[in-house]
VMD Tcl script that draws the C-alpha trace (Angstrom):
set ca {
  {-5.77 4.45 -2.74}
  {-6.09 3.47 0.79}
  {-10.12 3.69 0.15}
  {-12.61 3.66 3.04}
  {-15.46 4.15 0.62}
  {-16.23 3.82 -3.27}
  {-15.57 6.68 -5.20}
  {-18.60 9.01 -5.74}
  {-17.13 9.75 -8.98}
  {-13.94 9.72 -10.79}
  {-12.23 11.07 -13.92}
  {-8.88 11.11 -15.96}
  {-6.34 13.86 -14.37}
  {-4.04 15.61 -16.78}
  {-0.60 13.59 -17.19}
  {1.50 16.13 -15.38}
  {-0.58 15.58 -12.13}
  {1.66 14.03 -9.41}
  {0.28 11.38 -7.49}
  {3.19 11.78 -4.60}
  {2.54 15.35 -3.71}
  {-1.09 15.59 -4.44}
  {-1.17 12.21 -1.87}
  {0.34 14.60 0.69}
  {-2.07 17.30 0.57}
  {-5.03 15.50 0.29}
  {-3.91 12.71 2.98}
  {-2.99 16.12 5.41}
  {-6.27 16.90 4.99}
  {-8.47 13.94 5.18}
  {-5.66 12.00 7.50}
  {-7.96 12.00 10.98}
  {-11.46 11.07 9.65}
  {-9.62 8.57 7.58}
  {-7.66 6.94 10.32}
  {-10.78 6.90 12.62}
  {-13.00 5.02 9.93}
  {-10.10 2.48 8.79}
  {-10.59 1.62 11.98}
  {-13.76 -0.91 11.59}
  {-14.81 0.22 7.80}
  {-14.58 -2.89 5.18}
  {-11.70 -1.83 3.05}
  {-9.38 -1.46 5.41}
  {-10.02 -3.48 8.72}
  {-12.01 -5.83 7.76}
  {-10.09 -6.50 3.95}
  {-6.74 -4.90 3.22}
  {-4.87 -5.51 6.59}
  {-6.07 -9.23 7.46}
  {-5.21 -10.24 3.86}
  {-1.80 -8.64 3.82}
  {-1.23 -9.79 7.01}
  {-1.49 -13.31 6.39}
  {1.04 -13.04 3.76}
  {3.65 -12.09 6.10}
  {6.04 -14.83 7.37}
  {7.21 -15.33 11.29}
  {7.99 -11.56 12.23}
  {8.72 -11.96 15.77}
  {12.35 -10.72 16.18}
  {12.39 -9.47 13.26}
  {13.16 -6.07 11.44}
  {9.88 -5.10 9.74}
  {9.52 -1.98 7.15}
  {5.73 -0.22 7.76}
  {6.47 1.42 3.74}
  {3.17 3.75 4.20}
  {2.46 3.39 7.59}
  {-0.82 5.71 7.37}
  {-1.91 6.14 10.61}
  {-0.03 3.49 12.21}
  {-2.51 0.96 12.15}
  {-0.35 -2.03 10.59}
  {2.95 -0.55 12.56}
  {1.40 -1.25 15.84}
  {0.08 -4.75 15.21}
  {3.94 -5.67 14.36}
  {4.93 -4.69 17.33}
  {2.40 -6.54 19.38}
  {3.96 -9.17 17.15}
  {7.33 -8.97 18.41}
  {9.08 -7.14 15.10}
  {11.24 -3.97 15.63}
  {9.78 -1.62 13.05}
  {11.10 1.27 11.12}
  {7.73 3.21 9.66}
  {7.69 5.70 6.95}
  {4.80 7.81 5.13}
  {4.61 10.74 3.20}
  {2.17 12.74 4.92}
  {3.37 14.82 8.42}
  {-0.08 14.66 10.19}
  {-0.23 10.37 9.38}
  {3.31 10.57 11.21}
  {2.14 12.34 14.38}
  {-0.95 9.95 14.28}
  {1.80 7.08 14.23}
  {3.70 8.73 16.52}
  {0.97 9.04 18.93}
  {-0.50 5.29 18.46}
  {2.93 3.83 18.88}
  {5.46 6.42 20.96}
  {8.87 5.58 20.43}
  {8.51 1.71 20.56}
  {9.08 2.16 16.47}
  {11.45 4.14 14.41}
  {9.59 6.68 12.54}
  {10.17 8.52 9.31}
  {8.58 11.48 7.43}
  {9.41 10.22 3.62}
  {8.45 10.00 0.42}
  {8.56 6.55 -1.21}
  {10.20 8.28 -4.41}
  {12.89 9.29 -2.59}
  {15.95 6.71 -1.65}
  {15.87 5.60 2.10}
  {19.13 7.36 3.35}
  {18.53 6.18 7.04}
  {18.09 2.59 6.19}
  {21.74 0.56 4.86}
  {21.83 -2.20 2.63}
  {20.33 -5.34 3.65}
  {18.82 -4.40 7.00}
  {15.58 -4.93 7.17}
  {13.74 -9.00 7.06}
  {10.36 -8.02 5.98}
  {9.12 -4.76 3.91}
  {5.24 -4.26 4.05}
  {3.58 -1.77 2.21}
  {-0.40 -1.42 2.34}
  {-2.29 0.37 -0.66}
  {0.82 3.00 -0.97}
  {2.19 2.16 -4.53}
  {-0.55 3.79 -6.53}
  {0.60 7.41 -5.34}
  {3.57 6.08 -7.04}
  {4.31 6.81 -10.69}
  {7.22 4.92 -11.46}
  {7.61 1.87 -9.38}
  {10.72 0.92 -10.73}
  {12.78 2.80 -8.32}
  {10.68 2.12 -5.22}
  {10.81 -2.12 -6.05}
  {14.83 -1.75 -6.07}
  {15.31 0.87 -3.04}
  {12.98 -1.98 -0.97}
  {15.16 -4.64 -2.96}
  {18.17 -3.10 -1.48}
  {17.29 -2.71 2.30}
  {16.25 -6.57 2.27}
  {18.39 -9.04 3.31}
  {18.38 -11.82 0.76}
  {16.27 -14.23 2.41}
  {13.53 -11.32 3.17}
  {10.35 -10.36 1.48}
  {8.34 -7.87 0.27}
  {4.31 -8.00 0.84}
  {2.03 -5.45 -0.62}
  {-1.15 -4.33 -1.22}
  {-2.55 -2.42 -3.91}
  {-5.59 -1.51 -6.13}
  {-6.67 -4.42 -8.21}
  {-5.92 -3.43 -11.73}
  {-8.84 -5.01 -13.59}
  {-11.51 -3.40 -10.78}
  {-10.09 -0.22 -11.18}
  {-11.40 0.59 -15.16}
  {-14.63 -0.78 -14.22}
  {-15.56 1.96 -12.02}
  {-13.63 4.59 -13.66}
  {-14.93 6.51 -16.74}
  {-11.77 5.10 -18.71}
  {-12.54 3.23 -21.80}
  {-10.83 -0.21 -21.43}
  {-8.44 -1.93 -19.27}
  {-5.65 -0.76 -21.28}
  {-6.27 3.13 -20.55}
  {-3.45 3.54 -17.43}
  {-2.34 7.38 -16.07}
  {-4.01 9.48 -13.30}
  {-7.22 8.98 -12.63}
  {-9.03 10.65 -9.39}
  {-11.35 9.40 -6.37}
  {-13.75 11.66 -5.23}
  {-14.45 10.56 -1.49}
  {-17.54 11.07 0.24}
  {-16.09 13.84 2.34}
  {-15.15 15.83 -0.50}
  {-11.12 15.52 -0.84}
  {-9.68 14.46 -4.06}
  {-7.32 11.46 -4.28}
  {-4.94 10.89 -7.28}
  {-3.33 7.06 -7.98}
  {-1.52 5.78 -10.74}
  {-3.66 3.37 -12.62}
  {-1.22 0.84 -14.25}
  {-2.14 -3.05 -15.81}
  {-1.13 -6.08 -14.00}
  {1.82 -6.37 -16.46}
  {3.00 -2.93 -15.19}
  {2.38 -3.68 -12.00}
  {3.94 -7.45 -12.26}
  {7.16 -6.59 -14.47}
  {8.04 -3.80 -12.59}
  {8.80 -6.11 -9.76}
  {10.43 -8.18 -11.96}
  {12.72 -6.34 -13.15}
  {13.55 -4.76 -10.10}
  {14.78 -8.33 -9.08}
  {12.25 -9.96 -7.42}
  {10.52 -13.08 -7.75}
  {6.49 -13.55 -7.28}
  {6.25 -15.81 -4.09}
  {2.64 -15.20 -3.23}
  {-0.46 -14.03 -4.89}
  {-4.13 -13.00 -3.39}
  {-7.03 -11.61 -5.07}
  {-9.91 -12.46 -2.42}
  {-13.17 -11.21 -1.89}
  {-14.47 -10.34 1.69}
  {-15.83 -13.50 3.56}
  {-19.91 -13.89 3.51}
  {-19.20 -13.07 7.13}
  {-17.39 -10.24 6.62}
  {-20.03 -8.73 3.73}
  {-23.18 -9.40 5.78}
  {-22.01 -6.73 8.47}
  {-22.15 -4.84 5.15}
  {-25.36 -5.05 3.63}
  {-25.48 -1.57 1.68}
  {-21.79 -2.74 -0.07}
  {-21.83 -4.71 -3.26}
  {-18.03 -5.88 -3.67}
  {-19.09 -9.75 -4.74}
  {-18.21 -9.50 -8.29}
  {-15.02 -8.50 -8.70}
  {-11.86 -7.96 -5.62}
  {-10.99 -4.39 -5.25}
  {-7.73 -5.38 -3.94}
  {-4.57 -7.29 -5.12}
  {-2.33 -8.94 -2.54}
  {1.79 -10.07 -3.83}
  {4.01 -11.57 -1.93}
  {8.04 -11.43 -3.45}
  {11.31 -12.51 -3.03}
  {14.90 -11.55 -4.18}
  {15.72 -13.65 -7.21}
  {18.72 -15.43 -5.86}
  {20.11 -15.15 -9.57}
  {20.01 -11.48 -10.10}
  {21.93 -11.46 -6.64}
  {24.75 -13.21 -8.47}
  {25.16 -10.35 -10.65}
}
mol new
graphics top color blue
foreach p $ca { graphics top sphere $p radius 0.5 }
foreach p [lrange $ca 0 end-1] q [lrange $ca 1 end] { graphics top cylinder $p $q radius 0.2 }
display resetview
């Protein structure tokens, strides 16, 4: 999840549970408290968007893919960056946030991740970034080869997502092996839904989708960063998982 706060508590959700449209509805709901804490809270500003960030390559004057912009937090900084950005999430109130951070200075798209990108063609887009989106995402499969397709071949993908091995440890599942829905309770009372899935999931799914593994972060938050945080224990283990792929030249041959 795009968490600004530990879970208060969590549970396994029936199978049938979709993470996508459940995302929507609770996202609509909790969209403007959570874009005004990600603002200076640990998870995001201070963890998830300086660490992603520094996997990105040169962007300036280049065409950057914000896949789950949320509130338009990481879609603005392109820009000040010099990228042209196309920006896409799933929930309608993060797009009017977006909307109203950035105007029309990126191009901006009500979508759903499990849904192919009709308004993007092959091959036109340098750089895809996608922070903590996946886990509302079932079957990655289909999202690693629609963001396989839009790249040009010397692009990249750089995401963000829940770190697999944290995940069981605060959940009531029974080992690291245990993968489906499982649900955050955050501390203003909405319910999120993510897809808990191993690093081998996580890892071959990309894989298979054509991509190679260029990149890999699993950092904790600086001493720096943690002692403006004195009430948060996050020492022991990284919340967070950080890849950075490329196209596999050879599956391009085929």
């Amino acid at each position: 999840s795009r968490r600004d706060c530990r879970p208060s508590s969590s549970s396994r959700a029936p199978p049938r549970a979709d993470g996508g449209e459940h995302a929507r509805r609770a996202y609509q709901e909790s969209a403007d408290r959570y874009v005004r804490r990600a603002e200076t809270n640990l998870w995001n500003a201070h963890w998830d968007r300086p660490v992603i960030r520094s996997l990105l390559p040169r962007i300036g004057g280049r065409r950057v893919l914000d896949a789950g912009c949320a509130g338009g937090a990481n879609t603005e900084w392109l820009l000040e960056q010099g990228a042209s950005v196309v920006a896409l999430d799933i929930t309608p109130r993060m797009i009017e946030l977006t909307r109203r951070r950035v105007g029309d200075r990126a191009d901006v798209h009500l979508h759903d991740l499990r849904e192919p990108m009709g308004f993007l063609v092959d091959r036109s887009i340098d750089v895809v970034l996608s922070s903590l989106a996946i886990p509302y995402v079932q079957d990655l499969g289909p999202v690693f080869i629609e963001f396989g397709r839009v790249l040009r071949r010397d692009g990249c993908l750089v995401l963000s997502t829940h770190h697999p091995f944290s995940d069981w440890q605060w959940s009531d599942l029974p080992d690291y092996y245990s993968t489906g829905v499982v649900e955050d309770l955050w501390s203003e009372g909405v319910v999120h839904r993510f897809w808990r899935r191993t690093m081998e999931e996580l890892l071959g799914s990309l894989f298979q989708a054509g991509f190679l593994l260029d990149g890999y972060l699993e950092p904790t938050p600086s001493d720096d960063v943690l002692s403006q945080f004195p009430d948060v224990d996050v020492s022991r283990t990284p919340d967070f998982v950080f890849l950075r792929a490329i196209p596999d030249p050879a599956a391009a041959e085929h």
